[in-house]
PASEBA-1860 file (N, C-alpha, C; in nm, 3 decimals):
! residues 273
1> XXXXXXXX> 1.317/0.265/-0.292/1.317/0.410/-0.273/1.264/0.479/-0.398 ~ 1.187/0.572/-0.399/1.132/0.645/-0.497/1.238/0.757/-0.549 ~ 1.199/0.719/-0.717/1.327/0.776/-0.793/1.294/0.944/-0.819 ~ 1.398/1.005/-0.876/1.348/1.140/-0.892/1.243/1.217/-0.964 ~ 1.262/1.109/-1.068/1.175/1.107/-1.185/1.070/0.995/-1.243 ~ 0.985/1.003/-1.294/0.882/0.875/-1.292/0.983/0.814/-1.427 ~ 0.975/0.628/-1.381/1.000/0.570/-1.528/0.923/0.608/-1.636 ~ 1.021/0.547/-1.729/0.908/0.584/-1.889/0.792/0.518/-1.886
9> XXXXXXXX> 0.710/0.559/-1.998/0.575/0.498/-1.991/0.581/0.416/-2.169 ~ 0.606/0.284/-2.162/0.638/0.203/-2.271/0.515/0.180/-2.342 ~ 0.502/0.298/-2.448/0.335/0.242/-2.510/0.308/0.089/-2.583 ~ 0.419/0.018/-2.618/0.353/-0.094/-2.650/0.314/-0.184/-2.524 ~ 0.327/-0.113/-2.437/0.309/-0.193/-2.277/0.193/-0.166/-2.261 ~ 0.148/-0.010/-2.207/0.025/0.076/-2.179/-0.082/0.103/-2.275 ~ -0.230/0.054/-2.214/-0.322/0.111/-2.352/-0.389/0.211/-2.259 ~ -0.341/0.331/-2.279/-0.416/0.476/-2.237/-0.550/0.504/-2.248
17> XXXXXXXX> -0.639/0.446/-2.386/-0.746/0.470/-2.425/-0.825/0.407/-2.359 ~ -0.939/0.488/-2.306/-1.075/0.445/-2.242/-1.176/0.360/-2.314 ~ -1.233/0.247/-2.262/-1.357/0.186/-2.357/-1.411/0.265/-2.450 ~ -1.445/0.241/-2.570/-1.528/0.300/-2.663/-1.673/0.345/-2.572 ~ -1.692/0.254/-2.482/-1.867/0.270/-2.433/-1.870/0.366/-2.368 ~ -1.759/0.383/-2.321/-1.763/0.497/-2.159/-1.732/0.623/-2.243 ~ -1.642/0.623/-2.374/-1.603/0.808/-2.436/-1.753/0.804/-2.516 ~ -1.836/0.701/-2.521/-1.927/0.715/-2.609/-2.039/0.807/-2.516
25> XXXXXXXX> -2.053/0.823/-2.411/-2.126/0.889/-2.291/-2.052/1.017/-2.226 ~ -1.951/1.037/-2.295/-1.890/1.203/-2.218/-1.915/1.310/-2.276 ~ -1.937/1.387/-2.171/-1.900/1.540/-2.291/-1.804/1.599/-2.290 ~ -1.747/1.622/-2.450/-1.621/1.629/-2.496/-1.574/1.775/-2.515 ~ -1.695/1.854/-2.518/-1.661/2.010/-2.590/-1.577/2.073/-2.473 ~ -1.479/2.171/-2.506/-1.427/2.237/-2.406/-1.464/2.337/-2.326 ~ -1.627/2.379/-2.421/-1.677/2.491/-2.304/-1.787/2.407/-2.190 ~ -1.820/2.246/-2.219/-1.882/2.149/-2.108/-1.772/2.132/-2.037
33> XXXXXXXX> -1.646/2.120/-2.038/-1.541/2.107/-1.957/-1.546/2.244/-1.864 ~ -1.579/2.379/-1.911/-1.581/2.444/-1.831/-1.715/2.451/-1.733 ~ -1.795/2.390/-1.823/-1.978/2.370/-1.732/-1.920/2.307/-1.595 ~ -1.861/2.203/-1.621/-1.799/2.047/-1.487/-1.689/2.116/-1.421 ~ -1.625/2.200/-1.441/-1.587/2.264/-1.325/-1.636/2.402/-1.236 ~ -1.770/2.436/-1.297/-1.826/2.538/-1.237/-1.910/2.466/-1.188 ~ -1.960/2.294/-1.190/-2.078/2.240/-1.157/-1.957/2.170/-1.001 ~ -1.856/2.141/-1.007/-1.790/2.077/-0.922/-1.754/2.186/-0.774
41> XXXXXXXX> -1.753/2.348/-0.871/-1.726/2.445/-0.749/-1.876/2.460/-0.705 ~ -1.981/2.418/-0.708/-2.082/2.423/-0.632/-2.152/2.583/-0.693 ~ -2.112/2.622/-0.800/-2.196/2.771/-0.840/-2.265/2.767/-0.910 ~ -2.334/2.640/-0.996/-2.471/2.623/-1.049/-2.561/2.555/-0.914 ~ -2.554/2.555/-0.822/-2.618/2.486/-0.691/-2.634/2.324/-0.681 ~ -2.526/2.253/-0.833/-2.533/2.144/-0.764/-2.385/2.144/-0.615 ~ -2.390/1.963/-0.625/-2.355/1.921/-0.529/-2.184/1.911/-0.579 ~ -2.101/2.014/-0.537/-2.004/2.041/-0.572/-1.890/1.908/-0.591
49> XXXXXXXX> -1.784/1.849/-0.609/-1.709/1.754/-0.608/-1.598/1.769/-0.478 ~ -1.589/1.679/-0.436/-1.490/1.681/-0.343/-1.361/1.679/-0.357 ~ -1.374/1.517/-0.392/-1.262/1.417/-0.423/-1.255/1.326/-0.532 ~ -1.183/1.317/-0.601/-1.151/1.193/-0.708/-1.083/1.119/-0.652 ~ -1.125/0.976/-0.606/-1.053/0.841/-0.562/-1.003/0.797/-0.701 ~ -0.922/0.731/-0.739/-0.836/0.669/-0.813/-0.795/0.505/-0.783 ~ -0.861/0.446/-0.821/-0.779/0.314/-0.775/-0.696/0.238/-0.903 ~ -0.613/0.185/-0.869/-0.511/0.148/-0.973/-0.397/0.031/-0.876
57> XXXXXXXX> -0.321/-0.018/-0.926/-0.207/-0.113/-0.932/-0.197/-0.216/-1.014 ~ -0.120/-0.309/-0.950/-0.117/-0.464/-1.040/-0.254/-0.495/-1.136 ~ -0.255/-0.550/-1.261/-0.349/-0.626/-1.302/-0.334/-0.758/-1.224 ~ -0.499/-0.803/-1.197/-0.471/-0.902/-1.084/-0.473/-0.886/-0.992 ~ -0.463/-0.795/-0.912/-0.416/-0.700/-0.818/-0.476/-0.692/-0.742 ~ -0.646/-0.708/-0.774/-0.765/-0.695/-0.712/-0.825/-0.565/-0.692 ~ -0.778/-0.487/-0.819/-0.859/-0.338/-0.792/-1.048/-0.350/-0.863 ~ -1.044/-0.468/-0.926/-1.217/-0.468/-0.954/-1.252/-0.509/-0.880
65> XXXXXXXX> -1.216/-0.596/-0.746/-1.265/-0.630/-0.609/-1.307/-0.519/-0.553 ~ -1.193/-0.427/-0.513/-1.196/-0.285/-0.445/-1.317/-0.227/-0.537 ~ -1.310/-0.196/-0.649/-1.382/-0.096/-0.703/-1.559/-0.182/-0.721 ~ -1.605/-0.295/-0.646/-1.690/-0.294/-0.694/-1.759/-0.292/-0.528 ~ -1.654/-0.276/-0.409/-1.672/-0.276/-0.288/-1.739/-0.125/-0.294 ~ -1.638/-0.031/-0.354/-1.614/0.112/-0.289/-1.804/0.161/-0.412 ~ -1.815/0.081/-0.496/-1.928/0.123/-0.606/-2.032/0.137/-0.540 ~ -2.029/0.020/-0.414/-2.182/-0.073/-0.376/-2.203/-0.022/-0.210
73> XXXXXXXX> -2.054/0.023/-0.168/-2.097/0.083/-0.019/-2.068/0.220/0.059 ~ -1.981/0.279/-0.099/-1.945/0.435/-0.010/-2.094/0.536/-0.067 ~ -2.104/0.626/0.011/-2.165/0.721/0.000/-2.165/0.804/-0.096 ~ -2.265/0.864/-0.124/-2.248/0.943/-0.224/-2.092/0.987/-0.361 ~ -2.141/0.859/-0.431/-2.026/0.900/-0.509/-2.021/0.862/-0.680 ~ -2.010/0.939/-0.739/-2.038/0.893/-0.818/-1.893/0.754/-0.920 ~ -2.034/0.683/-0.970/-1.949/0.542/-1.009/-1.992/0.564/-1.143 ~ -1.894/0.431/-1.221/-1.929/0.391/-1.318/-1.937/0.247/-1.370
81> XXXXXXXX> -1.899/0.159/-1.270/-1.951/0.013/-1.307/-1.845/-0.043/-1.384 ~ -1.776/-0.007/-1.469/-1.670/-0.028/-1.533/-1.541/0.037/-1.532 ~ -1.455/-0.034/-1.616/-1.294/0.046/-1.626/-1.295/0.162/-1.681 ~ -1.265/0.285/-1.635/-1.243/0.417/-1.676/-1.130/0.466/-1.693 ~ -1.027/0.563/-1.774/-0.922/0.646/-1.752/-1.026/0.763/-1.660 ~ -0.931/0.746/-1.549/-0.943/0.860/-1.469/-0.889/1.025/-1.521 ~ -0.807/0.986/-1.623/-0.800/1.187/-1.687/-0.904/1.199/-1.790 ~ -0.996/1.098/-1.846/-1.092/1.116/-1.883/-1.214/1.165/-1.795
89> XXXXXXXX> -1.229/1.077/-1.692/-1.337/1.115/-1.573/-1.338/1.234/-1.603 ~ -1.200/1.258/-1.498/-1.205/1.408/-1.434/-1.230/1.507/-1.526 ~ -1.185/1.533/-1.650/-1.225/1.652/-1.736/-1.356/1.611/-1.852 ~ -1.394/1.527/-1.800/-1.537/1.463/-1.910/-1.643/1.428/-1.817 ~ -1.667/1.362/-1.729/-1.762/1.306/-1.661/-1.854/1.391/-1.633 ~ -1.964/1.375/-1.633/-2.083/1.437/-1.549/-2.118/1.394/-1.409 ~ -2.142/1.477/-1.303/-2.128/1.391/-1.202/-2.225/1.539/-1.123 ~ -2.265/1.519/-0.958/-2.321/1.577/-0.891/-2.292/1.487/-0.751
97> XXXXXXXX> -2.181/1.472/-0.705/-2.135/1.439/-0.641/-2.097/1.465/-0.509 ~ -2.008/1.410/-0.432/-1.918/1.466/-0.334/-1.785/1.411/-0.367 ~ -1.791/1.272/-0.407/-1.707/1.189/-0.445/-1.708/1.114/-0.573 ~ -1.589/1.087/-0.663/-1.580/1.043/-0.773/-1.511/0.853/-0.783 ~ -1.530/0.810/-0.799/-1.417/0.712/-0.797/-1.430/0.591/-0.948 ~ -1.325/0.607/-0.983/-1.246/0.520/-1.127/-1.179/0.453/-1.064 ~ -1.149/0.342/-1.134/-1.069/0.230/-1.136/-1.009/0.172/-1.267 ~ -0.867/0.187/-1.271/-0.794/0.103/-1.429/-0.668/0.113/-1.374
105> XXXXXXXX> -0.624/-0.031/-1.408/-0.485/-0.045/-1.360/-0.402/0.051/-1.399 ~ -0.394/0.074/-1.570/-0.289/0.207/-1.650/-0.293/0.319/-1.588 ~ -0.361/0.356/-1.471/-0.393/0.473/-1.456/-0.266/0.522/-1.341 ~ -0.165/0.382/-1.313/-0.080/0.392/-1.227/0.054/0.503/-1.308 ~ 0.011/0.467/-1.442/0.127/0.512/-1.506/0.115/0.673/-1.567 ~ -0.002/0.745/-1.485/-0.060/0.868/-1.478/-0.049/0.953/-1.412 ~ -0.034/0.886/-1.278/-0.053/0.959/-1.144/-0.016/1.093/-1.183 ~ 0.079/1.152/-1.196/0.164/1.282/-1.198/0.124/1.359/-1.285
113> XXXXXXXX> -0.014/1.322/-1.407/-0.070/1.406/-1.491/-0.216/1.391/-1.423 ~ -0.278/1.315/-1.363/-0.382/1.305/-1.271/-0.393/1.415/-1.182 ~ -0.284/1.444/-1.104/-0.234/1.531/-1.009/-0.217/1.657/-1.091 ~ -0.191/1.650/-1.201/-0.154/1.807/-1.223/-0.311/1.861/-1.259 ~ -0.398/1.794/-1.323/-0.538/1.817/-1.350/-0.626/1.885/-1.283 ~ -0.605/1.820/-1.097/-0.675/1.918/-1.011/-0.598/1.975/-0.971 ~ -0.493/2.024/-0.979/-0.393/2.161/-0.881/-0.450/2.255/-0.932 ~ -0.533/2.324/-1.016/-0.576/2.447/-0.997/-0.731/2.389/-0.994
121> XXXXXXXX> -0.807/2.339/-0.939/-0.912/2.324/-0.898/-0.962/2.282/-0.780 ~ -1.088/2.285/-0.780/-1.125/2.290/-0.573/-1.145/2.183/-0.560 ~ -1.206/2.081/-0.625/-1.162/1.911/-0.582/-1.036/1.885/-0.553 ~ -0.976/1.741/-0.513/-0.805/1.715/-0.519/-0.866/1.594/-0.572 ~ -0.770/1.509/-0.504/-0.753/1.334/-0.602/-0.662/1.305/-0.446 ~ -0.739/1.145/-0.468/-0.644/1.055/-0.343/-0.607/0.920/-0.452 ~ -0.526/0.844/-0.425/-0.522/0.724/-0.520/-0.530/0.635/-0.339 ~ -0.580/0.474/-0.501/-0.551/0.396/-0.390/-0.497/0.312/-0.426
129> XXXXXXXX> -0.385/0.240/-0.426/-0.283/0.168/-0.519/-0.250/-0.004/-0.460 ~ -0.326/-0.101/-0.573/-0.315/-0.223/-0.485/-0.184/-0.298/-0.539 ~ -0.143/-0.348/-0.446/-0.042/-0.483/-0.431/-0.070/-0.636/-0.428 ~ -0.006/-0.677/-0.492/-0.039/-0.820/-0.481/0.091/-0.935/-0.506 ~ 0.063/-1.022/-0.415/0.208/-1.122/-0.446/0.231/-1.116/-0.557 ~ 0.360/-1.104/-0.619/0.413/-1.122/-0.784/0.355/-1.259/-0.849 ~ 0.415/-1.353/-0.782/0.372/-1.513/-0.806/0.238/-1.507/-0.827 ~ 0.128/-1.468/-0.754/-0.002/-1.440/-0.795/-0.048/-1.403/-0.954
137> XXXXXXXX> 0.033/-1.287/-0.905/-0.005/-1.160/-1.036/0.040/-1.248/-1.181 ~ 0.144/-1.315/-1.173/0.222/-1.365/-1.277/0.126/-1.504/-1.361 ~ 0.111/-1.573/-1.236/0.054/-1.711/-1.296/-0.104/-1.687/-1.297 ~ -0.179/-1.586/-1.240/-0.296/-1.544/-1.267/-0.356/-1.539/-1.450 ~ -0.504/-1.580/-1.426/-0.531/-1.616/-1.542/-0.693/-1.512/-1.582 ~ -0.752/-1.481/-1.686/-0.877/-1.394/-1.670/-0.962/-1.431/-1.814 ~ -1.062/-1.428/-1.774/-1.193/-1.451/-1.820/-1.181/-1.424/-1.972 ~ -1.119/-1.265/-1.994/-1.097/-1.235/-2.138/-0.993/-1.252/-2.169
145> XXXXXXXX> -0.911/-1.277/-2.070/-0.783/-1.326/-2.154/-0.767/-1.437/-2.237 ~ -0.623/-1.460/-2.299/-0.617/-1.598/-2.363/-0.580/-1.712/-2.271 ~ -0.539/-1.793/-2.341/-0.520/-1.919/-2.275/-0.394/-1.955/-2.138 ~ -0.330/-1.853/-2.225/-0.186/-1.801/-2.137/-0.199/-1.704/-2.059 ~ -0.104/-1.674/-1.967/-0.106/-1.614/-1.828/-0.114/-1.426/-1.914 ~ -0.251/-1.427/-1.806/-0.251/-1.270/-1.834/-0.179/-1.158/-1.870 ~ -0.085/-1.174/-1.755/0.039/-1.039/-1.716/0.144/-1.097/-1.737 ~ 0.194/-1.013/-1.873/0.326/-1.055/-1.905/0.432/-1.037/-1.803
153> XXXXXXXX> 0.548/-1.081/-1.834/0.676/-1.047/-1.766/0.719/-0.911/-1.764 ~ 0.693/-0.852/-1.935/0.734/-0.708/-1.929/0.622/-0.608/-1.890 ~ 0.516/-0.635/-1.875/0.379/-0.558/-1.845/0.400/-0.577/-1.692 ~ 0.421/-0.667/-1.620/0.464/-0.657/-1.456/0.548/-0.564/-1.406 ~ 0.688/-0.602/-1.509/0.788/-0.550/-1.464/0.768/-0.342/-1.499 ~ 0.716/-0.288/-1.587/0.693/-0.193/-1.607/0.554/-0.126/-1.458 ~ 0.474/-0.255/-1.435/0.404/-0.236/-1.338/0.477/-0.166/-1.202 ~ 0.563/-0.237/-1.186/0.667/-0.261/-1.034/0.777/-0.161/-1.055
161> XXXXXXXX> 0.797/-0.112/-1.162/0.870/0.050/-1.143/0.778/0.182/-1.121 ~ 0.669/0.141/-1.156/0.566/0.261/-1.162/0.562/0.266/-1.003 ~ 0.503/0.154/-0.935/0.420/0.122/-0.852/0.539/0.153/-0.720 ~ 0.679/0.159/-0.771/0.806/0.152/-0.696/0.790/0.354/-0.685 ~ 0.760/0.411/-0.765/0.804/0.551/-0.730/0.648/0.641/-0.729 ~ 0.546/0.544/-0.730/0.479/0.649/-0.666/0.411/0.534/-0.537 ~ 0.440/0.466/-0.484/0.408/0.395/-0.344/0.430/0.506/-0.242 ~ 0.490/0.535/-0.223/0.560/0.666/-0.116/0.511/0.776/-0.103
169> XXXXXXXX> 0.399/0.823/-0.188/0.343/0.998/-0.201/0.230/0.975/-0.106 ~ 0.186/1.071/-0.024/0.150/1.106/0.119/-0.039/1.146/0.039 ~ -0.041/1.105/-0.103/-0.173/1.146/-0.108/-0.172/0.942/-0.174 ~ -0.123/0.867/-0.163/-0.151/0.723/-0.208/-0.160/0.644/-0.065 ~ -0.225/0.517/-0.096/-0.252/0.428/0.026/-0.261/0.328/-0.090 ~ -0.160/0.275/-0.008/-0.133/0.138/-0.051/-0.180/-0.011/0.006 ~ -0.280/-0.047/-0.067/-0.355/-0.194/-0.001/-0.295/-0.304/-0.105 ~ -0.239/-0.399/-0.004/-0.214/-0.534/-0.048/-0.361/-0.626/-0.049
177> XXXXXXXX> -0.379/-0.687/-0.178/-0.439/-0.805/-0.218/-0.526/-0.885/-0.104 ~ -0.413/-0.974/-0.015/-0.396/-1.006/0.110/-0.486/-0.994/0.210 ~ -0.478/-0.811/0.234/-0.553/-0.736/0.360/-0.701/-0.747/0.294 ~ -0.662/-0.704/0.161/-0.826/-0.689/0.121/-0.934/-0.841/0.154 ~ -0.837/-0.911/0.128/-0.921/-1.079/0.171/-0.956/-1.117/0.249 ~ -0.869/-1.098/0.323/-0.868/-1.139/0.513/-0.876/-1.024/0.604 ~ -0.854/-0.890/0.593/-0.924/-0.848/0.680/-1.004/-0.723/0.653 ~ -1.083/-0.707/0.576/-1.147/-0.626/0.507/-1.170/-0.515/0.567
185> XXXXXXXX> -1.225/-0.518/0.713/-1.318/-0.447/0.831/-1.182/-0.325/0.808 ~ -1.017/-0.356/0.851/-0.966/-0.296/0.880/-0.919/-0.207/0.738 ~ -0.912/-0.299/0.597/-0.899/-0.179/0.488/-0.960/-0.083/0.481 ~ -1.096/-0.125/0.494/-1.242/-0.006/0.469/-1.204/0.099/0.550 ~ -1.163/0.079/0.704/-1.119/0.199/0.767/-0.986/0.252/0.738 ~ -0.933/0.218/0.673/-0.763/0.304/0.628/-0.890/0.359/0.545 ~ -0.930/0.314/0.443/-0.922/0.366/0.344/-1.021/0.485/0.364 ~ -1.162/0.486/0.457/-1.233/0.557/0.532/-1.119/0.706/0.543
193> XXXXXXXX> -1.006/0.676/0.621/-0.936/0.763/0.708/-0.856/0.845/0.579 ~ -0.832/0.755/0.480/-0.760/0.794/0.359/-0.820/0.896/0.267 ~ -0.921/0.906/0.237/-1.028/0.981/0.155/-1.161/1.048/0.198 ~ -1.222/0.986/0.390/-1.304/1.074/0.433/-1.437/1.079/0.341 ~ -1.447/0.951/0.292/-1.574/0.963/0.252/-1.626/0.864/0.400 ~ -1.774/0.849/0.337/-1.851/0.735/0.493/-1.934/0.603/0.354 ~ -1.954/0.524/0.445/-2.010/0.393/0.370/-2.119/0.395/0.434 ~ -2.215/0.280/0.351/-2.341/0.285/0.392/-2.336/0.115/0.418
201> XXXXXXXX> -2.285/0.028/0.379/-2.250/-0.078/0.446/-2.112/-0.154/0.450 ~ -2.126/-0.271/0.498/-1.931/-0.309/0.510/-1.933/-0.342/0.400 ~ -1.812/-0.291/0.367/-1.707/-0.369/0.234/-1.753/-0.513/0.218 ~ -1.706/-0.555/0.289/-1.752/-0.751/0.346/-1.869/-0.803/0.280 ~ -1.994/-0.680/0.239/-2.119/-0.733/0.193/-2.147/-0.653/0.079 ~ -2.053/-0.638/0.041/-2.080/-0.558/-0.101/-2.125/-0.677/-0.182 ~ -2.114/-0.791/-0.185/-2.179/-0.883/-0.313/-2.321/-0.869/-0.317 ~ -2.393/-0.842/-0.184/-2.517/-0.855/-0.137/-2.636/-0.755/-0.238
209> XXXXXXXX> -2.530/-0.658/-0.266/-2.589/-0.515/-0.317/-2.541/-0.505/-0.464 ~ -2.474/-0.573/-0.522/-2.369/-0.489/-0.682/-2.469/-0.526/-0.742 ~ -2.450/-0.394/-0.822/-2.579/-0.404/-0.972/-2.569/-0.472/-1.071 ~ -2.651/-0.512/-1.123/-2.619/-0.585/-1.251/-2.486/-0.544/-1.347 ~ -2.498/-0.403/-1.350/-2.472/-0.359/-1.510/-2.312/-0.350/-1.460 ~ -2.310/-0.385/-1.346/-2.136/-0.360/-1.301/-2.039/-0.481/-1.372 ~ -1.932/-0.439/-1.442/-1.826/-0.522/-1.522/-1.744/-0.607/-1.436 ~ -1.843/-0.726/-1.390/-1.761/-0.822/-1.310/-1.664/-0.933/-1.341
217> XXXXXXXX> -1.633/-0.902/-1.486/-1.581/-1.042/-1.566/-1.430/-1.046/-1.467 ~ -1.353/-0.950/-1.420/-1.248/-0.988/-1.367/-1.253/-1.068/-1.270 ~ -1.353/-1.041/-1.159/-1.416/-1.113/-1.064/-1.386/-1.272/-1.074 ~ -1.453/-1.309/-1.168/-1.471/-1.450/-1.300/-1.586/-1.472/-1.153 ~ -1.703/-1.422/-1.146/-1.864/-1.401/-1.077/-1.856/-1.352/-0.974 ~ -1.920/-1.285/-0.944/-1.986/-1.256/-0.793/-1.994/-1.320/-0.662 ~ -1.976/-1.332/-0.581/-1.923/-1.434/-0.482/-1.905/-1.326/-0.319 ~ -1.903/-1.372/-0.254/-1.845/-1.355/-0.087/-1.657/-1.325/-0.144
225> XXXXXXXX> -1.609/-1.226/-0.071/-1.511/-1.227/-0.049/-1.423/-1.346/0.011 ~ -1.303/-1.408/-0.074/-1.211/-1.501/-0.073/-1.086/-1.549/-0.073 ~ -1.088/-1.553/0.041/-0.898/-1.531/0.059/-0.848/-1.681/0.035 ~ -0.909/-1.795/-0.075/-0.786/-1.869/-0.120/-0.738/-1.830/-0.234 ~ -0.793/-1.780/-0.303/-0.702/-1.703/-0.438/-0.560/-1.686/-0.405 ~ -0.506/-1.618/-0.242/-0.381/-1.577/-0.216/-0.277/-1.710/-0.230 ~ -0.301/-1.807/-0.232/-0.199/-1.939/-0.236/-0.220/-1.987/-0.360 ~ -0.325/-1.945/-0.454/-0.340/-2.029/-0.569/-0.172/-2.070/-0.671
233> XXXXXXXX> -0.148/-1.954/-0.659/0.007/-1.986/-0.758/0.064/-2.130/-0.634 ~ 0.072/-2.176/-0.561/0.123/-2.245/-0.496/0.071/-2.406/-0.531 ~ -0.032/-2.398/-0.660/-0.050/-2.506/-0.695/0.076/-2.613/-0.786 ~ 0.080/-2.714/-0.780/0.167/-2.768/-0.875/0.164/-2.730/-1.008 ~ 0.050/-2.692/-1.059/0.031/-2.676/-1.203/0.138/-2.543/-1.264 ~ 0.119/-2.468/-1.172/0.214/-2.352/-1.193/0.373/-2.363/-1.182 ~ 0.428/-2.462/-1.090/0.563/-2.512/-1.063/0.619/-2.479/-1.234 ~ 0.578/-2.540/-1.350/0.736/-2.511/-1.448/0.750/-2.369/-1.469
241> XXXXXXXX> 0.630/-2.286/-1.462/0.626/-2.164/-1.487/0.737/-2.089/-1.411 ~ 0.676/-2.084/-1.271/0.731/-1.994/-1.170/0.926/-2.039/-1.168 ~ 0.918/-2.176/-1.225/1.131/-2.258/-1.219/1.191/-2.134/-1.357 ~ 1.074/-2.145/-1.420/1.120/-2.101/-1.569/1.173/-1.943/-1.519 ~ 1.039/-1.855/-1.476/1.103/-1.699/-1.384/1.212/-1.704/-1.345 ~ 1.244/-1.790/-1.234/1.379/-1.777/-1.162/1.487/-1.792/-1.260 ~ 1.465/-1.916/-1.308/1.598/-1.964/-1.380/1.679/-1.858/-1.523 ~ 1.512/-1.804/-1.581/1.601/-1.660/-1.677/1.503/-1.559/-1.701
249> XXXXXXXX> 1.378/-1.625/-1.698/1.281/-1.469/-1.704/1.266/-1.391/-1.616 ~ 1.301/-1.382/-1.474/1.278/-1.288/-1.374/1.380/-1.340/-1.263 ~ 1.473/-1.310/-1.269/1.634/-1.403/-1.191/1.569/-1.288/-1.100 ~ 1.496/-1.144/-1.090/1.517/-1.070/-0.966/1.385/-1.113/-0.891 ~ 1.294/-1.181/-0.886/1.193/-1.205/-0.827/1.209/-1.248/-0.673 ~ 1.309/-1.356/-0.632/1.326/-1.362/-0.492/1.318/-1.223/-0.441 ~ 1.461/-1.144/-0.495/1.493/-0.993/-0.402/1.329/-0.879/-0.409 ~ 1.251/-0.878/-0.489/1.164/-0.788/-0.517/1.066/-0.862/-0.415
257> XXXXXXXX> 1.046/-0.982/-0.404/0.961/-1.047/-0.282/0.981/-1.035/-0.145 ~ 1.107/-0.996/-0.140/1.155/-0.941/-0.025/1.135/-0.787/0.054 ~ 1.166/-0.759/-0.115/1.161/-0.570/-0.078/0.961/-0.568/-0.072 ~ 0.903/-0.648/-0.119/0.767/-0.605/-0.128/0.701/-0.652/0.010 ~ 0.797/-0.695/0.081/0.739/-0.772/0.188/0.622/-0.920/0.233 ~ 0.706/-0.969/0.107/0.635/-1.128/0.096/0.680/-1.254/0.113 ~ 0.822/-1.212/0.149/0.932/-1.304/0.185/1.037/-1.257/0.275 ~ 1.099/-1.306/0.386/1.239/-1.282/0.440/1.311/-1.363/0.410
265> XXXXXXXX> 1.310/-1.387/0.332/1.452/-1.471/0.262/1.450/-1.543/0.121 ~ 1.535/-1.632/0.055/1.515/-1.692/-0.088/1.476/-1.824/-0.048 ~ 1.433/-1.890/0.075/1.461/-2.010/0.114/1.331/-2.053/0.017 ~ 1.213/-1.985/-0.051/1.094/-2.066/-0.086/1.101/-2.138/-0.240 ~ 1.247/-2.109/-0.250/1.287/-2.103/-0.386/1.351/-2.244/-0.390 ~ 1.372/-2.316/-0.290/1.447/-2.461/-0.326/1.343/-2.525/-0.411 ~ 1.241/-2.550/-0.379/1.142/-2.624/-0.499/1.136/-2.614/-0.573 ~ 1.184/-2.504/-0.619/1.166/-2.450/-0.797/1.274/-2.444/-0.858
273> X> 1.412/-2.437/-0.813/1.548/-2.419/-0.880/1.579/-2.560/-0.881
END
């Protein structure tokens, strides 16, 4: 159930700051901030802004999947190929748009200053917030990371309170990992129905089209969409890890697998205890 108030935001957890490359390309002055919202209300005759999509959740999560789908097949929108703070976008970006869309996991831990950004302006903001099995997320491994598992215990767990009180707001859509793998056809249309932009081809063939300059290292390459990633933690190699969670680093992981809807019961847990 979503709490009254958003959890804290633990800065040795969260890195707020945008790539050096991407603030190295904005304009920063506050009277260009006022240019980008007279260019977004459509009264210099560009192409006014609509919407800011937002995608964010789990690291791991598969939001550079999503974001390199939504880069390569929605319509008119403007992208950026890489990880952005979205409260940077919105009050820095140059754009001529209809549609905006960023992608960075931290940006989950924003929402409610995201939101306050456009309430007095004629664009809004939709998020799109991904899920992914914990066990995944946990024993998942990445390209720039180190040798050890990406997503800490406390960087999850700060994940899964965020992700716990704003899941529920009537402007978020929440896509599991999962759906995005196996049934793509039907995300593209939530998400179609969710934000009202149109695509110019399926999600499904976005590899066919992504540009070079797009930041695929999370990816770890370019490829057809692949739904065995979803069982990978189910390898043996991961077994002491996932005994070690239960037994004292994450004793709540059965019940949260439950509430996330990835389990009806603790029964998957005899192998590991």
């Amino acid at each position: 159930m979503k709490s009254a108030s958003p959890p804290p935001v633990d800065p040795s957890i969260v890195w707020p700051a945008p790539p050096p490359s991407f603030v190295s390309r904005l304009v920063r002055r506050p009277a260009k901030q006022l240019i980008l919202r007279t260019i977004d209300s459509g009264w210099l005759g560009a192409r006014a802004l609509r919407r800011h999509v937002v995608i964010s959740g789990f690291p791991r999560g598969g939001t550079t999947l999503l974001q390199a789908m939504c880069e390569t097949c929605v319509e008119d929108a403007r992208v950026f190929g890489e990880e952005v703070d979205a409260r940077v976008a919105a009050k820095y970006a140059l754009r001529n748009h209809r549609f905006m869309v960023t992608k960075r996991p931290d940006d989950l831990f924003f929402f409610d200053e995201i939101r306050g950004i456009y309430a007095k302006r004629p664009a809004d903001v939709r998020f799109i917030l991904l899920k992914r099995d914990p066990r995944a997320v946990l024993t998942s491994r990445h390209k720039k990371g180190s040798g050890d598992h990406y997503v800490s215990i406390g960087r999850w767990r700060a994940f899964y309170e965020h992700w716990q009180y704003q899941c529920s707001n009537p402007d978020v859509c929440v896509v599991a990992f999962e759906d995005l793998v196996t049934s793509t056809d039907e995300v593209q249309m939530r998400l179609q129905e969710h934000t009202e932009w149109q695509v110019k081809r399926p999600f499904a063939e976005f590899h066919r089209s992504m540009d070079d300059s797009f930041d695929a290292a999370a990816l770890n390459g370019v490829r057809p969409v692949d739904a065995s990633a979803i069982t990978r933690w189910q390898s043996p190699k991961h077994k002491p890890y996932l005994r070690e969670l239960l037994r004292k680093d994450l004793k709540e992981l059965p019940q949260v697998l439950i509430d996330m809807g990835y389990e009806n019961s603790t029964e998957w847990t005899a192998e590991y205890v």
